[in-house]
Every structure is written in structure tokens, then in C-alpha cells.
N, C-alpha and C positions, 0 to 999 in steps of 0.2 A: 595330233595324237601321237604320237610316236614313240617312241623305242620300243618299238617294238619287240623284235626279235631279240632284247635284250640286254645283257648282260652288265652287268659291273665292269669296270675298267681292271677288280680285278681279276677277275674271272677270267679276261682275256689273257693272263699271265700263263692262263692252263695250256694254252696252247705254243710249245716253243719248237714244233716240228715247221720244216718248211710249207706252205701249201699249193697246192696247184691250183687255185681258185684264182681269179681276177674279175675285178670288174671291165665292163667292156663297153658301158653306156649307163647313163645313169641322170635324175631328171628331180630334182624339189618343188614347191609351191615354194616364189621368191618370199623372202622375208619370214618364212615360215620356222618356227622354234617349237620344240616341244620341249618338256621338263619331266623327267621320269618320275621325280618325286608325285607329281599332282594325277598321275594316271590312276583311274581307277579296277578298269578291267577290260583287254584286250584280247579279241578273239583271232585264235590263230588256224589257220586253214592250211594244208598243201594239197594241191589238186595232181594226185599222181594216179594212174591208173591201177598199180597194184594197192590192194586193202591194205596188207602192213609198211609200204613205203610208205603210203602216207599214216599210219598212226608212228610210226618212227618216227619221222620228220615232225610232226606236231607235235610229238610230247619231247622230239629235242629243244624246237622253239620255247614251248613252253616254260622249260625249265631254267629258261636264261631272263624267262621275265619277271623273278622275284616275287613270285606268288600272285602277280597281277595277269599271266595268262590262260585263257583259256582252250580247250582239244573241241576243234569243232565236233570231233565223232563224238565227244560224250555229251555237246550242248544241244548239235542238232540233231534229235533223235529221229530215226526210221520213222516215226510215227507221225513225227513234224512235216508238211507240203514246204522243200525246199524248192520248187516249182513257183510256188505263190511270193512273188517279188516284195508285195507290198505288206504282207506279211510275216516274212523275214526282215523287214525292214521295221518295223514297228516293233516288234519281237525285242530284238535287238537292242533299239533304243530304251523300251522299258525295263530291260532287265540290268542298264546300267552301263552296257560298255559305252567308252573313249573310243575307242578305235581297233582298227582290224587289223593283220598283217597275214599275205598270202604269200604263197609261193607255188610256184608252177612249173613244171619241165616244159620247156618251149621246145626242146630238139635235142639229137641224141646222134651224134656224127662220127663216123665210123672209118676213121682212117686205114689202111691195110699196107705196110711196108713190107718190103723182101731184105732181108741180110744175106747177101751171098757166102759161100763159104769160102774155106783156103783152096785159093785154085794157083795153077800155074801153069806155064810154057811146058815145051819136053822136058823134062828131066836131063842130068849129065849125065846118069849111066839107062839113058834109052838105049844105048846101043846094044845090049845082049837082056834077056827077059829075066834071069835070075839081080840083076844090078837094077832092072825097071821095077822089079815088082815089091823087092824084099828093103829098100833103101827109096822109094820114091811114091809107093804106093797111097802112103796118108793125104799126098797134095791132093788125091781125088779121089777121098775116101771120108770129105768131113761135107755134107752136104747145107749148101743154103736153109733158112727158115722164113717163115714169115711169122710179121707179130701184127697185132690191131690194138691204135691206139684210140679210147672213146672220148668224146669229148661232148659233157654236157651242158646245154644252155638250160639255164634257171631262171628265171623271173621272179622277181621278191615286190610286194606294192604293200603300201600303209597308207589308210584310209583313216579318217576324221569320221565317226560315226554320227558328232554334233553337228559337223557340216554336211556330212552325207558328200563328199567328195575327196577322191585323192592327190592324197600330199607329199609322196613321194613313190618314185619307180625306179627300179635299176636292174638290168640283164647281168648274171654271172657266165661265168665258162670256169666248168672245173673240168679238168684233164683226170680220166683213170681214176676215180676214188673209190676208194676200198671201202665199199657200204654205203646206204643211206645215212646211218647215223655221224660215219665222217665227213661227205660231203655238205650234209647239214651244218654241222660243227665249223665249216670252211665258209660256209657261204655266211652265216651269221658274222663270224670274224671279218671278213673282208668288209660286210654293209655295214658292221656297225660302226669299225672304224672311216669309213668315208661318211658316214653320216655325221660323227665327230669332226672328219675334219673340216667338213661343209660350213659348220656351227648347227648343223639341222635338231641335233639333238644335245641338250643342256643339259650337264653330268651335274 
């Protein structure tokens, strides 16, 4: 099933900032090809705990799958038992999709550093208080900070809906990103192209 999450090769042109994303593990069903042409309709899911993280992230996926994605919040309705397995499962396949693609915050790590400030030895004019205070005062007067750098683990899986089994997994780590909708943006860029370069997915 695949490509999910994605994109034209040129779409990816849209991106020419650096990104903090990387992959960090990453896993195919050997021999496995997909061809984005033959896909029919792919349901796309992000399991995040706040409501609009995850409809940002689904309807960023979404919009990279060329009309062939679908926003689980608008398919699975409140009223649907997403509890009932085999019902979801059935659902599913009659309504036509190919294939799935999730994504999931795995961990959310919280680095905490100190920057000391300008410090220094005594001074040359320690010796009298008018030369210490008015000519030397600033070296201990710019105080340290601290910063926290976050660092998110993301999980992306694509699913064969025909075979009811998955055909690809891969963990990200995106450093400090500014919103859901950019870390989305990053994390798609990073999988699609390893899935290219795999051969996983046939442009």
C-alpha cells in the first residue's frame, strides 16, 4: 500500500529550509513495492492526545496524498464503535481503501541546559571600590540561563489494508519544532524520501 504520506517529488522542492527531523530506525516488508499511481484510497490516522494535534497532522498528511487521503476524524465518526476490531476491519475494506498510514508520538524528552554568563577572576582595579565597581562591575552583572531543548519521538506505520498487515515502520526524532503542522511537514519529508531511497515506493 503505500505512499502514503505522500507527496510528489515535487512537492518536496517546497521544502528548502534545513530540518531537525531524522530518522533513527526504520523497518519494510523485504521485496515490498508500492506504486502511488494504482492506490486507491488511504486512511490516515495520528494518534496524539490533544484534538487539534491530531487533526493538524491528518489533514497535513492528507494533503500530500493527492487526493487519495483520507482524515480518520471525518471517516471514523463518534457514532462508529472504534472499540469493535472486526468491525473496523470490515468497514474499512468495504469502503475501498488500499492502505493505512499512522503516526504516533512515542516520547517527548526534555533536555534542560545551563549557559553560564561572563564571569571572571578579581578584577585589576579591585584594589580601591570606585575602580571595582564603575570599570569592572558588568563581569558580574550578566547572569547565567537556562534553555530546554525537546526532542520528539514519532512513529509513522503503513499498512496493506488487502493484506491486513504491516509493510513498513520507521521511528523519527524531531528536535524543537515550531508546531504540529512543521513537525508534520519534516517528518513526511524525511520517510518519504527513505522510502525512495529503499525502492519501497515507485514514483
Amino acid at each position: 500500500m503505500k505512499p502514503l504520506i505522500l507527496i510528489s517529488a515535487a512537492t518536496l522542492l517546497v521544502f528548502t529550509s534545513c530540518t531537525s527531523t531524522k530518522i533513527v530506525s526504520s523497518w519494510r516488508e523485504p521485496d515490498k513495492q508500492v506504486t502511488v499511481d494504482k492506490l486507491n484510497k488511504v486512511l490516515v490516522l495520528a494518534l496524539f492526545k490533544d484534538e487539534t494535534s491530531r487533526y493538524k497532522a491528518e489533514d497535513q498528511m492528507v494533503q500530500y496524498l493527492d487526493g487519495k487521503g483520507v482524515a480518520s476524524y471525518s471517516y471514523l465518526k463518534t457514532s462508529f464503535n472504534e472499540n469493535n476490531e472486526e468491525a473496523l476491519r470490515r468497514k474499512i475494506k468495504n469502503d475501498g481503501f488500499d492502505g493505512a498510514v499512522t503516526m504516533r508520538l512515542v516520547d517527548v524528552d526534555k533536555e534542560k541546559t545551563y549557559t553560564p554568563g561572563i564571569g571572571s577572576s578579581y578584577p585589576n582595579y579591585y584594589r580601591n571600590f570606585s575602580g571595582y565597581y564603575y570599570r569592572s562591575w558588568s563581569y558580574f552583572s550578566n547572569p547565567g540561563y537556562y534553555s530546554t531543548t525537546k526532542t520528539y519521538t514519532v512513529e509513522t506505520n503503513v499498512y496493506s489494508i488487502k493484506e491486513d498487515r504491516i509493510i513498513w515502520t520507521g521511528l523519527t526524532e524531531t528536535t524543537d519544532p515550531d508546531g504540529v503542522d512543521k513537525m508534520t511537514a519534516e517528518i513526511t519529508k524525511v520517510v518519504f524520501k527513505k522510502m525512495i531511497k529503499e525502492g519501497f515506493i515507485n514514483k
